[in-house]
N, C-alpha and C positions, 0 to 999 in steps of 0.2 A: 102410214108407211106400209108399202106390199109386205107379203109375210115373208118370211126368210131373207131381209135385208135387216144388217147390223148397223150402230152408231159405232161400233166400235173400230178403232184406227187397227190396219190391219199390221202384223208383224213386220219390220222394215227387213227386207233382206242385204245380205251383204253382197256386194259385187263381185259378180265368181270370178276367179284367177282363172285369163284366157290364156296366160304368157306357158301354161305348159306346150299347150297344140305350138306355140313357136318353137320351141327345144325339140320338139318330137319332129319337128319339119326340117329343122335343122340336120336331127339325124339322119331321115329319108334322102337328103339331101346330098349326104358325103355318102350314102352306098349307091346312091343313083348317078353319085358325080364318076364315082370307080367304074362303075359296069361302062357308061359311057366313054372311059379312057381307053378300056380294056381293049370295049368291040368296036368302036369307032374313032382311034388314035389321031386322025387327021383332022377329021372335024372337034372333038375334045379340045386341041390345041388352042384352035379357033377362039375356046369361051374364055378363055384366059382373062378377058377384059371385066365380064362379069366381076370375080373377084376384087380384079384390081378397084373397080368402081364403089366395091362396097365398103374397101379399108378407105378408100378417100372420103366419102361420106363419114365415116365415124373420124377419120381426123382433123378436118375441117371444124368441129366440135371441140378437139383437147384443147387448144388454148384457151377458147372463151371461158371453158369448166375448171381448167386449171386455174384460171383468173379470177372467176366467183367464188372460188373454195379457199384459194389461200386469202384473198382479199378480206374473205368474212371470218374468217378463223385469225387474221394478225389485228385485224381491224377492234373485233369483239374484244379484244384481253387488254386488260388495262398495263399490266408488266412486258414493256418490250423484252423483258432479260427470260422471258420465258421462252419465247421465240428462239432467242439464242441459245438458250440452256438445249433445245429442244433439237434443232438444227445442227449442232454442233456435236450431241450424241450421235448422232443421225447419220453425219456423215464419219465418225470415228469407225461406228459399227460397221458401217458401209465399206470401208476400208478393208476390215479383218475382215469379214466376212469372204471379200471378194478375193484376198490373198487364197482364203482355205479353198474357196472352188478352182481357182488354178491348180492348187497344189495338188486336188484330186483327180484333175483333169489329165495333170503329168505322171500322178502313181500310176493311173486305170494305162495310160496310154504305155505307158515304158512295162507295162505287165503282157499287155495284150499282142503289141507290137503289128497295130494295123495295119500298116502301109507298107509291110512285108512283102517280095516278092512281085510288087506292082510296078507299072513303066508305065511312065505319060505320053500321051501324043504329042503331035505339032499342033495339032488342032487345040487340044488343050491348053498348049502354053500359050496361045493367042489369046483364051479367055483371062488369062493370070495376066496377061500383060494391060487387058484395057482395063478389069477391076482395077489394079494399080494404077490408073490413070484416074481413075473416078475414086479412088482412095485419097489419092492425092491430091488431090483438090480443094481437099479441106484443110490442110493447112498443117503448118504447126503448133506448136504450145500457144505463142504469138497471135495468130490469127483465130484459135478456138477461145481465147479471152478477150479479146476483140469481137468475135463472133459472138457474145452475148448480151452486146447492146444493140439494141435496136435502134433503126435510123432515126425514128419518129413515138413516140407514146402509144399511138393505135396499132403502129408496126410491128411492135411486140406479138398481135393481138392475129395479125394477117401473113405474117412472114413463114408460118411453119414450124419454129422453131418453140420447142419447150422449155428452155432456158431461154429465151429473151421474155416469155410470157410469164416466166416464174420470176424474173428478176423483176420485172415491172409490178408484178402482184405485190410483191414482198414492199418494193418502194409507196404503194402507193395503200397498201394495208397500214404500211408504219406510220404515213401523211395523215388517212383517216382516224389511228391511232393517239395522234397528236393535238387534233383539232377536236378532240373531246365529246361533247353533247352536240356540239354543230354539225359531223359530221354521220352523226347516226339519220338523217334523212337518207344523206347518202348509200350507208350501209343497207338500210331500208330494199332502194333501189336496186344495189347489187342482189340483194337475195331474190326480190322480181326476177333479175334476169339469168338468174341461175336455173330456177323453176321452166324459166322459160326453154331455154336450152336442154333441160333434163326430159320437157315435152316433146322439143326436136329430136332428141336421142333415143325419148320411146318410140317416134313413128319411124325412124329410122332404122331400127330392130329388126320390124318383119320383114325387111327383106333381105334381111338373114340367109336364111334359106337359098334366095341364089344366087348369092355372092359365094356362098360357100361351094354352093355347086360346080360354078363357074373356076373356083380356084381346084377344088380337089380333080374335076375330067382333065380341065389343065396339066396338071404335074405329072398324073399317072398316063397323058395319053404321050406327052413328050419323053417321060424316064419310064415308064413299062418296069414291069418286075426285071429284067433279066439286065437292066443298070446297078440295082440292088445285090446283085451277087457277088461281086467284089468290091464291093463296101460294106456286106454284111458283118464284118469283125468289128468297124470303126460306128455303123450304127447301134449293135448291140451296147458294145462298151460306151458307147456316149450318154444311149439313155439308162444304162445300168448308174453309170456313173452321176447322169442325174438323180435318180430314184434315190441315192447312199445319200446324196449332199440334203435332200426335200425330207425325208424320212428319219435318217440316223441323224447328222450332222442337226438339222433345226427342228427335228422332232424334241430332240435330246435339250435343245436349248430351251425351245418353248415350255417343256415339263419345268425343267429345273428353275426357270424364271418365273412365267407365267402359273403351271402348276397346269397348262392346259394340253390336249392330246391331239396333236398335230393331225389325225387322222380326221378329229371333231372336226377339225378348220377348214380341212381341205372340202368335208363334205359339207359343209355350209357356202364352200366356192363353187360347189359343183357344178352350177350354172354358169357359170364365167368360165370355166375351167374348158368347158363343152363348145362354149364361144371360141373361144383361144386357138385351141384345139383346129379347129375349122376354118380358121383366118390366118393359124400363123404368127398373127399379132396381137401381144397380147396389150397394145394402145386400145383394142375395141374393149377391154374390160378396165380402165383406168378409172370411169367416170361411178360405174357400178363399184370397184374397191372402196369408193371412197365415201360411198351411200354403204355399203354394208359394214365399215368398220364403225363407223358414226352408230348403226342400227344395234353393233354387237358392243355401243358401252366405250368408244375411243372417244376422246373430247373434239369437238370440231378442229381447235388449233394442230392437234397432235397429227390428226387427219390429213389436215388440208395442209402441213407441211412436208411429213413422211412420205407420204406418198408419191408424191409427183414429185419430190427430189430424188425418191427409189429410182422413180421411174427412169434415171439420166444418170445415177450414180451404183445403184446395188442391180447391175443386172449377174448374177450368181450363173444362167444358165451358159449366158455370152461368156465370160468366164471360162467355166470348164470345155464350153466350144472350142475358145482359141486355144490353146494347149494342146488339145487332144487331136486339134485340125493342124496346127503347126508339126508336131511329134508325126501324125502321118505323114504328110509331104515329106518330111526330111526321110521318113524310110521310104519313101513309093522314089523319088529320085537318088536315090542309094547317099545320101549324107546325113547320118543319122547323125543326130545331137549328143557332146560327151554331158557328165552330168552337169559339168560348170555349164557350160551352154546352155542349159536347158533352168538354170535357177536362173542365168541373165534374162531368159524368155520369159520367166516368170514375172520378175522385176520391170522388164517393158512392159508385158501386157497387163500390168496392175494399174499404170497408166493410160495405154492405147484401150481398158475397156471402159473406162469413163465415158471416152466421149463416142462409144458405139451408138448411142441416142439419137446426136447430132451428126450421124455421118450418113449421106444416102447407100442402100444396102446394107446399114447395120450392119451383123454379126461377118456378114460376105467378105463386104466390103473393108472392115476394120481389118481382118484377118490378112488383107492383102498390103492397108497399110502397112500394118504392122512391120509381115517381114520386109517388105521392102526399104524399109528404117534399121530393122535390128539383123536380119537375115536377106539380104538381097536375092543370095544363091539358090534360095528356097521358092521364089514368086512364082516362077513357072506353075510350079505343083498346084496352086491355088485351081486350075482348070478342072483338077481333079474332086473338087468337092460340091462344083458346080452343080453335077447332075441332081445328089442326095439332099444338100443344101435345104430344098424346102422341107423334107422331110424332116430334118434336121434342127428345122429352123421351130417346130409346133413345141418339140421339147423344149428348147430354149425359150420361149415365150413361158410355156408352162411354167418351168422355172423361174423362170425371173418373176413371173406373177407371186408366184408360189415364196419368196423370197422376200419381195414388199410386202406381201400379206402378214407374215413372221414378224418382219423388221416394225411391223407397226404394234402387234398387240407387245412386243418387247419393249418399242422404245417406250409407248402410253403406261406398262406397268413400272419401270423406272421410274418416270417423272410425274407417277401416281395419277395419270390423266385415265387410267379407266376403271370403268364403273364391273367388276368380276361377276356380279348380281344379273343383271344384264346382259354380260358376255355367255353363261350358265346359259341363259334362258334363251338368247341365239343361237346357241350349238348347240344347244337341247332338239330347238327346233318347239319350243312351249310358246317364244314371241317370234313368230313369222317374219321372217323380210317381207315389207310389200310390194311383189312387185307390179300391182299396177301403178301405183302415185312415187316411189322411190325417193322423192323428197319432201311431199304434204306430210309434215310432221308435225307434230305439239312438243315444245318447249318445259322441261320441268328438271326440278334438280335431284339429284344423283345422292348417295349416300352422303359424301361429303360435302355437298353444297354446290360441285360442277352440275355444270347445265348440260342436258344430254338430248341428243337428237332419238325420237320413237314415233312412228307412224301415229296419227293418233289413236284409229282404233284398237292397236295395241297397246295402249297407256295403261286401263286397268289391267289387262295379263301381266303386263310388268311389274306394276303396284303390287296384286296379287302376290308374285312371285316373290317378291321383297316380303312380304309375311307382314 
């Protein structure tokens, strides 16, 4: 053997996490997309497409992911009544919850009195009048319960729709459910194809970067700072009034429930948060919520139900939006709301923000349905929120992110599906998310005997942690 050659196996090193240089490109991204709007507003417009192409890529992705996640999480549990127990909280909480963010949406707005002294165009009333048209579309009560079957079994899977993909998982979780030991090949499968698709959604990541670009030169080369100044009261108070509902209102919950420090939570989403942020939409971080709460100690089932029914029922941010966008309009076309008025707007929109999910333009768009239901003489004004809107729109995602996030480690500690040991040691930041494999995990059980999803290289840091 030459001299200075060893028999000895050399130390196996671990594989560096490349996913920062994507975060940091991201950022480069949104100050490069700005300066682009700033000095060259003509061509900025132009990239618009950019963006748009990147949320379609990551949606193309949510049903299949919704499908493999609730499938393996109703599929795996032997008690259908857990599912129920589990679901049925879910949407109770989801209820109150979404009553309290209207409700502050109409304090902050009847304090502030945004849409003071403003006068819409003609121009403007054209834009209220076709959102209302493409509001309208979607239906009533009638056709939105209708609107959640799918034509076909696969159609669930192709149509776009998050409640036809959820409805079909849940039927077809409870089939596998049924069919016992026979159907665990099946289950087998599904989790292949979850893996799979969680593969698609890493390669789809890096080009993060310029979708993000493409959306932010976008908005700033069409709305320019000097749109922002007479919507400055209605944007301060909106995300002030988000920051009370994320901070005080479920800060205060999560302690008193969980015993955990919302600020912990928020900085263990940080990465999602930064996605969000940059997209607008916070559908690009559904697939990742639902890989970190598994990571932080949530039980698959609790998981892969809460959250992608959040995603269609607890949006907190759309919420305080509509309130705060309705109360403007009525003072910007001088019909300001008496208080009765404004508790009936509450009472609609606890309904019309349900199905903000299911309607194209989301938060825009519903907001137009809305009055045009409950407030006719208000639609006009809708033109006026046009311009801020996407601005508008990054908090409201944030939000609602920020809201399923909550809604999950609350509903898991109720129905004692999470593992606190484990959550410690995620928001410590001692058991890493991994984010190059997000779903190669190893299988083992939990203080109580639940089966817990953990990267496998971090198994012994967990074990460790447990003492």
């Amino acid at each position: 053997m030459p001299p200075g050659f060893s028999t000895a196996t050399p130390p196996t090193r671990a594989p560096r996490d490349r996913t920062h240089r994507l975060y940091l490109s991201v950022i480069a991204a949104v100050v490069l997309g700005i300066a682009v709007g700033l000095l060259f507003p003509h061509v900025a417009v132009q990239l618009k497409w950019l963006g748009t192409g990147f949320v379609a890529l990551i949606k193309m992705l949510i049903a299949p992911i919704i499908f493999c996640t609730i499938v393996l999480g109703v599929g795996s549990i032997r008690q259908a009544a857990k599912v129920g127990r589990v679901g049925g909280l879910a949407l109770g909480y989801f209820l109150v919850m979404s009553t309290v963010a209207l409700a502050i949406g109409l304090v902050v707005g009847n304090l502030l009195h945004p849409g003071g002294g403003l006068h819409i165009t003609q121009a403007l009333r054209g834009q209220g009048t076709a959102l209302a048209t493409t509001a309208g579309e979607s239906g009533g009560t009638t056709d939105f319960v209708l609107g959640l079957i799918p034509t076909t079994l696969p159609s669930a899977l192709t149509s776009g729709s998050v409640l036809q993909a959820l409805l079909v998982a849940l039927l077809v979780g409870f089939a596998l459910q049924a069919m016992g030991r026979s159907g665990e090949p099946i289950l087998r499968g599904v989790g292949h194809l979850q893996k799979l698709v969680f593969r698609v959604l890493a390669m789809v990541m890096w080009v993060a970067p310029i979708g993000a670009f493409g959306a932010i030169a976008a908005v700033v080369g069409a709305s320019g700072f000097n749109a922002l100044k007479g919507l400055a009261v209605l944007m301060v108070g909106f995300y002030a009034s988000c920051v009370i509902f994320v901070v005080v209102v479920l800060g205060l919950l999560l302690r008193v429930v969980a015993g955990v420090n919302v600020l912990s939570l928020l900085r263990y989403l940080g990465r999602e948060f930064l996605l969000i942020f940059s997209t607008s939409s916070s559908e690009t971080a559904l697939p990742r919520l639902i890989a970190k709460m598994e990571h932080a100690g949530v039980s698959k089932p609790v998981a892969g139900i809460v959250v992608p029914t959040g995603y269609s029922f607890n949006l907190d941010g759309t919420a305080i939006y509509l309130t705060m966008a309705s109360l403007f309009i009525a003072q910007a076309v001088g019909h300001p709301m008496s208080i009765g008025a404004q508790l009936g707007l509450l009472a609609f929109m606890i309904i019309a923000s349900k199905g903000a999910a299911g309607v194209s333009g989301a938060g825009l768009a519903t907001l137009a349905g809305g009055l045009s239901t409950h407030r006719p003489d208000l639609l006009d004004g809708v033109g006026l929120i046009v311009g801020i809107d996407r601005f508008m729109s990054e908090a409201r995602a944030v939000t609602n992110f920020a809201g399923n996030a909550v809604a999950t480690i609350l509903i898991a500690t109720w129905t004692r599906e999470l593992d606190k040991v484990q959550l410690a040691a995620a928001l410590s930041g001692r058991v890493p998310f991994d984010e190059a494999t997000m779903l190669d995990a190893q299988e083992f059980e939990g203080p109580d005997g639940a089966d817990v999803s953990v990267p496998v290289e971090a198994r012994e840091r967990v074990l460790s942690a447990r003492g």
